[in-house]
C-alpha positions as CSV (number, residue, x, y, z in Angstrom):
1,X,47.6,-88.0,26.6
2,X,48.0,-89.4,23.3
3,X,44.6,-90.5,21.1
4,X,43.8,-91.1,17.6
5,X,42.3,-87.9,15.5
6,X,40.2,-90.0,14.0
7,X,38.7,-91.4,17.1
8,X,34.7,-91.0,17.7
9,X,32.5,-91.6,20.7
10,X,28.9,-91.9,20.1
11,X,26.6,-92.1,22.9
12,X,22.8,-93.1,22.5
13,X,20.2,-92.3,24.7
14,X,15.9,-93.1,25.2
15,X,15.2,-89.8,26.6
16,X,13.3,-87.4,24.4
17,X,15.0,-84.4,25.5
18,X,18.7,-85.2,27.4
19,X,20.3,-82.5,29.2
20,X,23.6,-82.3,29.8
21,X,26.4,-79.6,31.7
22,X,27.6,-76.9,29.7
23,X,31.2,-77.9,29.4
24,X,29.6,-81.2,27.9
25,X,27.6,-79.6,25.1
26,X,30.1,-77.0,24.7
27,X,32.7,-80.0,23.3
28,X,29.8,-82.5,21.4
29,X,27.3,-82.4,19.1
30,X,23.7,-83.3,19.7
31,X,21.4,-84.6,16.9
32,X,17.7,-85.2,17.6
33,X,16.5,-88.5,15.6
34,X,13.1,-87.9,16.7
35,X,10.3,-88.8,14.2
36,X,6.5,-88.3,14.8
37,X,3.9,-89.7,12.8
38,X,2.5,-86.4,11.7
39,X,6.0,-85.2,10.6
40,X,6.1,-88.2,8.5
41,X,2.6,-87.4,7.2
42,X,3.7,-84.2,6.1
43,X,7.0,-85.7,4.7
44,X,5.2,-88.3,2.7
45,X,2.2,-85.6,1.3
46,X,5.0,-83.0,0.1
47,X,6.5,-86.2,-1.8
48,X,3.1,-87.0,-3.2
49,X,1.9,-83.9,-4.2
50,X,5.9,-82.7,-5.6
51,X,5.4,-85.8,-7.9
52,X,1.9,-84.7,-9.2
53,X,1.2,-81.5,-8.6
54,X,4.7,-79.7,-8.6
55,X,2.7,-76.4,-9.5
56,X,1.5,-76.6,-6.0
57,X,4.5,-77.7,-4.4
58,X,5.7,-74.3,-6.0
59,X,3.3,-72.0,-5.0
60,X,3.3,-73.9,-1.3
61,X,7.3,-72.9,-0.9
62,X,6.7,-69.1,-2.0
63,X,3.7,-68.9,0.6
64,X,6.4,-70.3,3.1
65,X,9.0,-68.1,1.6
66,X,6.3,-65.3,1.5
67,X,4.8,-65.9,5.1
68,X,8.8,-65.9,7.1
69,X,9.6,-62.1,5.0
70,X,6.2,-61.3,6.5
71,X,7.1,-62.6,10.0
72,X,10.1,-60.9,9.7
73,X,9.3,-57.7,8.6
74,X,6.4,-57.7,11.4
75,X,8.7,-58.0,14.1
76,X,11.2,-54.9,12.6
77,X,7.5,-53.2,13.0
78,X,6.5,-53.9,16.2
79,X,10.1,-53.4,17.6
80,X,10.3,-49.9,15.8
81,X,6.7,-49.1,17.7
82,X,7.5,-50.8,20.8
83,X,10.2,-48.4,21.0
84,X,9.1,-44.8,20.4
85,X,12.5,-42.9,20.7
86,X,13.3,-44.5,18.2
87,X,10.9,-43.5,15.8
88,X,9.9,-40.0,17.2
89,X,13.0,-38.9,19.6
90,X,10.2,-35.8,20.9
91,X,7.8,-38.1,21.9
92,X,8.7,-39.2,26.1
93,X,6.5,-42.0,27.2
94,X,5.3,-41.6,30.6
95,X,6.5,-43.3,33.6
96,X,3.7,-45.3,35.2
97,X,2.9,-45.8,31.4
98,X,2.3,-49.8,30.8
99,X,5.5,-51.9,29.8
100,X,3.0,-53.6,27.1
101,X,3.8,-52.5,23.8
102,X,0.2,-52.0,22.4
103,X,-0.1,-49.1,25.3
104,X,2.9,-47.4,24.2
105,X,2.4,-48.0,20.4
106,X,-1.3,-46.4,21.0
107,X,0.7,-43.5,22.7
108,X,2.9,-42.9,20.2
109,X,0.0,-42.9,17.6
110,X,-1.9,-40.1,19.7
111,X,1.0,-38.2,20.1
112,X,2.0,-38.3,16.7
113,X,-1.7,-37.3,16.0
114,X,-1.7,-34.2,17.9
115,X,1.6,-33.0,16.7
């Protein structure tokens, strides 16, 4: 079948969250036009205080910056301690031990402190 290269179909929809079959999204792009009344809040506030008070509009993006290396770096922690072979290849968690990962992070710790 012969079309146009240029050719766009844009569909619009009321429903806050559409779902469609996999093929479907597979072959279109969705964009979410969404717009709440707090996320304009916040919108409008960064605008204010960027125009004056950048110092503070500064310090707020390294805290964000700051906070998300934190985040990340807390979850290479808790993966490493979550998985004990990995950090100790001696240490062998029990069995029947708990799946949670505080239980076998406080395992770990009390068998490194017996070592």
């Amino acid at each position: 079948m012969e079309y146009n290269k240029n050719f766009k179909l844009i569909l619009h929809t009321k429903l806050s969250n559409p779902h469609y079959p996999p093929e479907i999204q597979a072959e279109t792009t969705l964009i979410n036009f969404t717009v709440t009344e707090s996320g304009l809040e916040d919108q409008l506030l960064a605008l204010v205080v960027n125009k004056e008070r950048p110092d503070l509009e500064e310090t707020k993006t390294q805290l964000i910056i700051q906070n998300t290396d934190f985040t990340i770096k807390l979850k290479q922690v808790r993966d490493r301690m979550c998985n004990p072979h990995m950090v100790h290849p001696r240490i062998d968690v029990a069995k029947d031990c708990s799946p949670s990962c505080s239980s076998q992070s406080f395992l770990m710790l009390r068998c490194h402190a017996t070592a």
